[in-house]
C-alpha positions in Angstrom: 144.2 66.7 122.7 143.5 65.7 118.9 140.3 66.9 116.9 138.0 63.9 117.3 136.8 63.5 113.5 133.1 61.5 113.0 130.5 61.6 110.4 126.5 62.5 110.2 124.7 60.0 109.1 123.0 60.9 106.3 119.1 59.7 107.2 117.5 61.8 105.0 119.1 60.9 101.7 119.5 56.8 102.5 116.8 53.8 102.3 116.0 53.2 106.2 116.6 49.2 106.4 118.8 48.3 109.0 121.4 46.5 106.1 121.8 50.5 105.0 122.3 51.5 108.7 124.5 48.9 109.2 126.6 48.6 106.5 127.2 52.5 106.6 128.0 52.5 110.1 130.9 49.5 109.7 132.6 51.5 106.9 132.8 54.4 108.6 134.1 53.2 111.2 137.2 50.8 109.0 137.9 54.1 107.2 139.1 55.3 111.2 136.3 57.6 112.0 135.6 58.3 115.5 131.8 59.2 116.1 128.7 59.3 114.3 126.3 61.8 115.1 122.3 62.2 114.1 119.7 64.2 113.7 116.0 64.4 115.5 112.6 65.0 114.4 109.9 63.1 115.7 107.4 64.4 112.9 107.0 66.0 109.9 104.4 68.8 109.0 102.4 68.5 105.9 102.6 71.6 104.1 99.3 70.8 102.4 98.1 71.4 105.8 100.2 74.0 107.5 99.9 76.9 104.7 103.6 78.9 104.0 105.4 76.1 105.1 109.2 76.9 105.0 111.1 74.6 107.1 113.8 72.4 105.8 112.2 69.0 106.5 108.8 67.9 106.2 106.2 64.9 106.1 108.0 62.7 104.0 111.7 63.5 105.1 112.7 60.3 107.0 114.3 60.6 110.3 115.3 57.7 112.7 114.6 57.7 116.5 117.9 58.8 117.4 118.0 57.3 120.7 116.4 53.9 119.1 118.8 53.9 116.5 121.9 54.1 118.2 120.4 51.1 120.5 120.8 49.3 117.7 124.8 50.5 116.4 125.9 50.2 119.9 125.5 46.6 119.1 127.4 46.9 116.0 129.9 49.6 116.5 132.7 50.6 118.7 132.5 54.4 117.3 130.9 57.0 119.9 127.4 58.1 119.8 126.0 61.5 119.5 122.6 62.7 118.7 123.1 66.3 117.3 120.6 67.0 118.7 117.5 65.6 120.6 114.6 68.3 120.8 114.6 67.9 124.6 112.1 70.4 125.9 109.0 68.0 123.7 109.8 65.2 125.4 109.2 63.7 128.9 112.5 64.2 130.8 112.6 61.0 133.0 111.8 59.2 129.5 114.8 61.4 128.0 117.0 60.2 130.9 116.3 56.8 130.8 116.7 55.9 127.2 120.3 58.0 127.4 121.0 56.2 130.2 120.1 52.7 128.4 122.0 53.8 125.6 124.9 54.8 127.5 124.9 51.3 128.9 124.8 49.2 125.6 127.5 51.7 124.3 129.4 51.3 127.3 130.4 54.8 128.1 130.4 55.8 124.0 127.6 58.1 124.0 127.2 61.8 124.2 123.6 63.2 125.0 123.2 66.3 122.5 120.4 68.4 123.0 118.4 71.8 122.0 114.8 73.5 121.8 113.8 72.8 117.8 112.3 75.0 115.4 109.2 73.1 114.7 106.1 74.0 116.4 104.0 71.5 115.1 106.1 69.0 116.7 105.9 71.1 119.8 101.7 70.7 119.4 101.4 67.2 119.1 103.7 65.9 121.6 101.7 68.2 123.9 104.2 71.0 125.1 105.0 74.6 124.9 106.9 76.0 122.0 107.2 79.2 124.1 108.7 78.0 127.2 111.6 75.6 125.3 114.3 77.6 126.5 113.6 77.4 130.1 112.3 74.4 130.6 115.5 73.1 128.4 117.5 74.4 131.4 115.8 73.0 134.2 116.1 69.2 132.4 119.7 69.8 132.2 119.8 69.9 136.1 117.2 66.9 135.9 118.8 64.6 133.9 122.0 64.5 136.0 120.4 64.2 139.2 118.9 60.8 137.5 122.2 60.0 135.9 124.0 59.9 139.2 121.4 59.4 142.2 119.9 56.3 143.8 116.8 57.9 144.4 115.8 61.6 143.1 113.7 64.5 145.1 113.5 67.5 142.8 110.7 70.3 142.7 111.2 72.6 139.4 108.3 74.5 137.1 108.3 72.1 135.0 109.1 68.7 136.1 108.9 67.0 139.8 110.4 63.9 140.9 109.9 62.7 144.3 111.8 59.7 146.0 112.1 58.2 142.4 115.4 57.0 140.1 116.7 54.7 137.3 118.0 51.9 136.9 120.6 50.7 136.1 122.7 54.1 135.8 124.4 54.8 132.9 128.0 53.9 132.8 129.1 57.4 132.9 127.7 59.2 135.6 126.7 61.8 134.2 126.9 61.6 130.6 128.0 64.7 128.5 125.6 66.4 127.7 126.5 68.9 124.5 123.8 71.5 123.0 122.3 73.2 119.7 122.9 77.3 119.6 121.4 79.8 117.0 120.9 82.3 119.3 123.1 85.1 122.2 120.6 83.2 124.6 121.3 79.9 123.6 124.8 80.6 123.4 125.0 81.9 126.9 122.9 78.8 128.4 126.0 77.1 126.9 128.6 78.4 128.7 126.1 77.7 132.2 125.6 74.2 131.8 126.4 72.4 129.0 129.6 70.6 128.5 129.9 71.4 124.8 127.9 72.4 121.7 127.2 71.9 118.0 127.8 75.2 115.8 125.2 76.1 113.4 128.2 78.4 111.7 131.3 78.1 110.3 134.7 79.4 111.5 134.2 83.6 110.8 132.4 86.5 112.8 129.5 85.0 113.2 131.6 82.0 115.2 133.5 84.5 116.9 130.3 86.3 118.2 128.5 83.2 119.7 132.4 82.0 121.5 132.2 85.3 123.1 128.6 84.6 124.9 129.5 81.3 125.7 132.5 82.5 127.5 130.1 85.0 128.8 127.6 82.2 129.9 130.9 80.8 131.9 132.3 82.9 133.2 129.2 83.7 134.8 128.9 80.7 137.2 132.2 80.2 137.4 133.8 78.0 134.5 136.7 77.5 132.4 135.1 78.2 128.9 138.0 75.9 128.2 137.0 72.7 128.5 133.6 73.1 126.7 133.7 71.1 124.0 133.1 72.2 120.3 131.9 70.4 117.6 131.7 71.7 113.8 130.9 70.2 110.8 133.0 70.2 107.5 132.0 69.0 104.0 132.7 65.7 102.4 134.8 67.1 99.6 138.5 68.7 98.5 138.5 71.7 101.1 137.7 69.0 104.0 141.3 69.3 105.1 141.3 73.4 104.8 138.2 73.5 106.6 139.3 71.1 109.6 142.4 73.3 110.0 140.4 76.6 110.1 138.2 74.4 113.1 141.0 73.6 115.0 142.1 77.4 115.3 139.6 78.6 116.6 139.7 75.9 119.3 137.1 72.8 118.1 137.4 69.0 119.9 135.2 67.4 117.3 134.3 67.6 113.8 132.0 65.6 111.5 132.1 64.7 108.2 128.6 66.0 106.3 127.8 64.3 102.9 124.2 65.3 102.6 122.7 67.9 100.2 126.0 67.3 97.9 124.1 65.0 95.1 124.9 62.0 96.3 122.6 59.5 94.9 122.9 56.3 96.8 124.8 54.5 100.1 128.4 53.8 97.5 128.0 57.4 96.7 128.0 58.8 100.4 130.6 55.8 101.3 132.9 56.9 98.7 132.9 60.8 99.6 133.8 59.2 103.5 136.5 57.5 102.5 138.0 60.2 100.0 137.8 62.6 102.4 139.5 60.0 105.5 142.1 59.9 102.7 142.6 63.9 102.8 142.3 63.9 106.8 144.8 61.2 106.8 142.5 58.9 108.9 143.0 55.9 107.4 147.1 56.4 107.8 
């Protein structure tokens, strides 16, 4: 099958109306990319406040409600959907499955539910859950959410969530929906290759890549799976080695790739629009 090329949209270097949303969105998708994928944070810390500060975003980085926002493109766009990702473990997993499953619906079937544990323990404190136990409980809502995506009515006991002789609806038009993860560690990369049906590298193609395939294969093989057909999406830069770097992804086995303009001086919404459809020109997209 062909490498499935999107873009992330670039939230934290655009104004947030929806005329910038939208107007992004319907370019990308004329100059013939596939997906668009975006980011989560549900706060930002003040490092006035939290002293040593050192994370990438904070207080006044703007993010959209990823779920919220692609309510709203899959009204506008026929391109796929893909938060990359969804801090999962600090939010309420029946809430998580039902505003998937909504989405799914609107989207008809164009949606992919990425997920992961964060970084950001101030997050973590005020939405009232345990940065310690992410991993874990990250796990067990995995095994949730599809019970809710496919079931009339749910029973299930775990340590961190019970559901009983409860369900959604309506279900979401794929039952269940993908659900893809965030990795940056042998742990993360193993709970992979258990459960997920594909992931978002935080590397390029190199040892580093080569290192994490080989726990996810490990995480596989353990249950029982094809590390096959795990999808793999990586991320290659809006500029002249676009084409280089896509061809290096697809040997070392990626479905997806998206298109990142951010942190590459690009001042305005023409300015990220016209790095997308240069770099559709290189991929030949638009041919």
């Amino acid at each position: 099958m062909s490498v499935q090329i999107g873009v992330i949209y670039p939230q934290t270097e655009l104004p947030t109306d929806p005329a910038t949303v939208r107007s992004y969105v319907t370019e990308a998708e004329s100059l013939g990319y596939h997906h668009v994928v975006a980011y989560d944070h549900v706060l930002g810390a003040d490092p006035s406040v939290h002293a040593g500060w050192s994370g990438p975003y904070d207080i006044d980085t703007p993010f959209h409600e990823p779920l919220v926002l692609f309510g709203f493109l899959a009204g506008i766009t026929r391109m796929e959907l893909a938060p990359g990702i969804v801090i999962a473990p600090q939010r309420q997993t029946a809430l998580l499955a039902k505003q998937a499953a909504e989405v799914d619906v609107l989207a008809e079937g164009r949606f992919r539910l990425g997920v992961g544990t964060g970084w950001n323990r101030v997050e973590y404190d005020a939405l009232g859950q345990d940065f310690h136990t992410r991993g874990r409980r990250l796990e067990e809502q995995v095994g949730l959410l599809r019970k809710l995506w496919t079931e009339r009515s749910v029973n299930f006991e775990g340590h961190f969530d019970s559901v009983r002789g409860a369900g959604l609806a309506p279900l979401p038009a794929q039952r269940p929906i993908p659900i893809w993860m965030g990795a940056s560690s042998p742990a993360a990369f193993e709970r992979i290759g258990r459960v997920a049906d594909g992931w978002f590298p935080m590397m390029a193609p190199g040892d580093r890549l080569t290192e994490a395939l080989r726990h996810v294969s490990a995480g596989a093989e353990r249950t029982g799976r094809d590390p096959a057909v795990i999808g793999m999406e990586g991320r290659i830069p809006a500029n002249g080695d676009a084409a280089r770097f896509a061809d290096k992804w697809r040997e070392v086995g990626a479905t997806h790739l998206s298109v990142d303009t951010m942190r590459a001086g690009h001042s305005d919404l023409s300015s990220h629009l016209e790095a997308l459809a240069s770099t559709a020109r290189s991929l030949d997209l638009t041919s």
